[in-house]
C-alpha positions in Angstrom: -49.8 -6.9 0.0 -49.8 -8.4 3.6 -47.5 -7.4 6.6 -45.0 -9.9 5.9 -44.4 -9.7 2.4 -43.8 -6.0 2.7 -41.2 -6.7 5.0 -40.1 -9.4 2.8 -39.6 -7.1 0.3 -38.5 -3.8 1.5 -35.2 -3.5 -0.2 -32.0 -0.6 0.2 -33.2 -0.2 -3.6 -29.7 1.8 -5.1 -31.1 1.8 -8.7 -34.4 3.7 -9.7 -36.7 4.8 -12.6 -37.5 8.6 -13.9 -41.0 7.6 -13.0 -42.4 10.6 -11.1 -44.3 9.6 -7.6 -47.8 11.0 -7.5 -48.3 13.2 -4.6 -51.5 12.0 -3.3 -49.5 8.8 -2.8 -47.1 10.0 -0.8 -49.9 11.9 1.1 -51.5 9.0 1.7 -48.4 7.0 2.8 -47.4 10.0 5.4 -50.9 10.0 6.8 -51.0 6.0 7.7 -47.6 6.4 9.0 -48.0 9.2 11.4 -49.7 6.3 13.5 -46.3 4.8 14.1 -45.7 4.3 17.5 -44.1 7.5 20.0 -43.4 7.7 23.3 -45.8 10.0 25.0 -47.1 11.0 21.6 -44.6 13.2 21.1 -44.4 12.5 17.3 -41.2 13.8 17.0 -39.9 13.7 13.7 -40.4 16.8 10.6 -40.5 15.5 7.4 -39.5 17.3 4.4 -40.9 15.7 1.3 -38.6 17.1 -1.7 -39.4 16.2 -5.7 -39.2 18.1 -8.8 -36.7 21.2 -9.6 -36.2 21.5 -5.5 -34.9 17.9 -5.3 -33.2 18.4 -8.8 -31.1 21.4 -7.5 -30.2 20.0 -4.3 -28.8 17.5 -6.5 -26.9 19.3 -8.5 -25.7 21.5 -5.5 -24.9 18.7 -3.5 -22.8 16.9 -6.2 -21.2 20.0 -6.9 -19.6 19.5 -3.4 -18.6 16.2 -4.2 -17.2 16.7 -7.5 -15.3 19.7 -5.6 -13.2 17.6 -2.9 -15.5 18.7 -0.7 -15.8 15.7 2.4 -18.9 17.6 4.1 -20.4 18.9 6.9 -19.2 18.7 10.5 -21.0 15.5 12.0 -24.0 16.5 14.5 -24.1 12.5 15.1 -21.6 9.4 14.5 -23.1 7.2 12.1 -21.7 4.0 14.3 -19.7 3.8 17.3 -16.3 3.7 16.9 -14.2 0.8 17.2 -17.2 -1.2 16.7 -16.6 -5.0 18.7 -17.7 -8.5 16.9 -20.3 -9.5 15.7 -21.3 -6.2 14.5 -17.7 -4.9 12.5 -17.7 -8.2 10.7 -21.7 -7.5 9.8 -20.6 -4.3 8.6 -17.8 -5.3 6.6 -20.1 -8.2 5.0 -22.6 -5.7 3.8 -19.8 -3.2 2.1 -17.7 -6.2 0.6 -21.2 -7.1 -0.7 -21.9 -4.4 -2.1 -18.8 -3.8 -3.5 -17.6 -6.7 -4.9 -18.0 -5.9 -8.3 -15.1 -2.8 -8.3 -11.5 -4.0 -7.6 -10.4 -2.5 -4.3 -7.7 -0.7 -5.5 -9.9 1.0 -7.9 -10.6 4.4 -5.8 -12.4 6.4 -8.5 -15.0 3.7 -9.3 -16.0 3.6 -5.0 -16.0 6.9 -4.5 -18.8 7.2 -7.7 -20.5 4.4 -6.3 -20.7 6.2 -2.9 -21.6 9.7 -5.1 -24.7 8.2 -6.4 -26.2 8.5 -2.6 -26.7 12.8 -3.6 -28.3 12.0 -6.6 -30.9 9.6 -4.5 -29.7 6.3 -6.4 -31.8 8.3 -9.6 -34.9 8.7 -7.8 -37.6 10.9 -8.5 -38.6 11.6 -4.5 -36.6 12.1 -1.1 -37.8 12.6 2.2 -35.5 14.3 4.6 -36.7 13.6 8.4 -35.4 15.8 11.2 -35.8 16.2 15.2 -35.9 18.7 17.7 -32.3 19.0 18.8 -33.6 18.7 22.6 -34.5 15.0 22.2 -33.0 12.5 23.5 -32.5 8.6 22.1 -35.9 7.1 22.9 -37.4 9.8 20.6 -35.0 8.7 18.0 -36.1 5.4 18.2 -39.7 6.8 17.5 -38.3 8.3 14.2 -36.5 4.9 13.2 -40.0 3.4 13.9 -41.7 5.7 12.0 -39.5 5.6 8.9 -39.8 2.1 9.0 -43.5 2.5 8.9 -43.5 5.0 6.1 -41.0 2.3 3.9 -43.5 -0.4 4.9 -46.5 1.6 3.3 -45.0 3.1 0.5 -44.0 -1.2 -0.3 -47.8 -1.7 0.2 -48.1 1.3 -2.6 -45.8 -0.6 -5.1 -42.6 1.6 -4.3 -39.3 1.3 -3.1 -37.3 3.0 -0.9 -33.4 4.0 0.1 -33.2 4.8 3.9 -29.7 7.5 3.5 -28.2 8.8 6.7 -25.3 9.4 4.5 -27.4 12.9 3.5 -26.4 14.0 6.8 -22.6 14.7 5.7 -24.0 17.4 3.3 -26.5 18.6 5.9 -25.9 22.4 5.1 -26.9 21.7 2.0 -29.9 19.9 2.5 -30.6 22.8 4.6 -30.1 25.4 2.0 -33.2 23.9 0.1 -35.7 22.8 2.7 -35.3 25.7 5.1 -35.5 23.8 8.4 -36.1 25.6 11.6 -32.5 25.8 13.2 -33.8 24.1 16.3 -34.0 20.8 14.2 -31.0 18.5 13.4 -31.4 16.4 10.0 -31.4 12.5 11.0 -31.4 11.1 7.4 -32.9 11.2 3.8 -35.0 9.0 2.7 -35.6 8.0 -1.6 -38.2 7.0 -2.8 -39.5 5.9 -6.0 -40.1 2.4 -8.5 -37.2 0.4 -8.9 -34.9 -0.3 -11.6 -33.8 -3.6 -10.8 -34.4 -5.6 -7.9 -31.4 -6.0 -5.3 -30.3 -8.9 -3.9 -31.4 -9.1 -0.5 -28.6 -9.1 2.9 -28.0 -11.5 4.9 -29.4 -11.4 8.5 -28.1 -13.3 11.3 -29.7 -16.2 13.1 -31.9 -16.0 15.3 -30.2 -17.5 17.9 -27.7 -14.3 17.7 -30.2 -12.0 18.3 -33.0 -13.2 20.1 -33.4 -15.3 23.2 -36.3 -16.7 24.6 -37.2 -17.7 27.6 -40.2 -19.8 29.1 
């Protein structure tokens, strides 16, 4: 698989088989990615990579919360700026009414499972949590988008599919509770990983003529 058609292809994938992920795969996937680019070399990011009874319990714990009214963590981060301006509020709004189009809006209990099925990693067999250093600063969280990216990009080239989740960050103590991070670190987002189930419809993107001007 070439370059492009793994970016081509590199799905949100919300749907998953049992199938378990061999290890030396993922290995081998982490290995090639740690050449992602980073400022300075810093390398930044600590990856957690979570399968088995661990990730089985801190599903069950985690969905235990959920099932309990529990609405999660204090936020270490905002997920988006508020009052987001156009273009990028209507973006977001495409993508949920998207992906939601299928359950009535008034139909509360259906959403909120649909939203639930994040802490149970869409079904999949592997997560990845990655965290950073509280002390850095947003270029060095730009080197851990990059690398995810890199590491979703691979694991494509490997036949897999992944689920990039920041939404694990809401139940960050819990998360915590399993992996054991050092408390210097702050979790950015999970990451699940495994074969697909059924193929999702890809988003839209905007044109390149919003996002990209060029000049010469």
């Amino acid at each position: 698989m070439d370059v492009y058609e793994a970016v081509a292809t590199r799905r949100a994938v919300r749907s998953f088989r049992g199938t378990p992920v061999p290890h030396e795969v993922l290995s081998r996937v982490l290995r090639a990615a740690a050449r992602a680019p980073s400022g300075g070399n810093l390398q930044p990011w600590h990856v957690f990579v979570v399968t088995g009874e661990p990730l089985a319990d801190l599903k069950k714990r985690t969905l235990e919360r959920v099932a309990a009214g529990d609405p999660g963590d204090p936020r270490e981060y905002p997920m988006y700026p508020p009052d987001l301006p156009s273009p990028y509020r209507e973006r977001r709004s495409a993508a949920a009414a998207r992906r939601y189009r299928n359950i009535p809006r008034d139909d509360t209990a259906a959403r909120q499972a649909t939203v639930a099925r994040n802490w149970d990693c869409f079904g999949a067999p592997a997560a990845l949590f990655c965290y950073l250093d509280r002390i850095m600063g947003a270029a060095q969280w730009a080197d851990a988008g990059m690398y995810l990216q890199t590491v979703m990009l691979l694991l494509r080239a490997e036949g897999l599919d992944s689920c990039p989740q920041m939404a694990w960050s809401v139940y960050r103590t819990t998360v915590a509770e399993v992996v054991s991070p050092p408390e210097r670190l702050v979790l950015f987002c999970g990451l699940s990983i495994g074969y697909a189930a059924v193929t999702p419809e890809r988003t839209e993107r905007a044109p390149l003529t919003e996002t990209v001007t060029f000049l010469g």
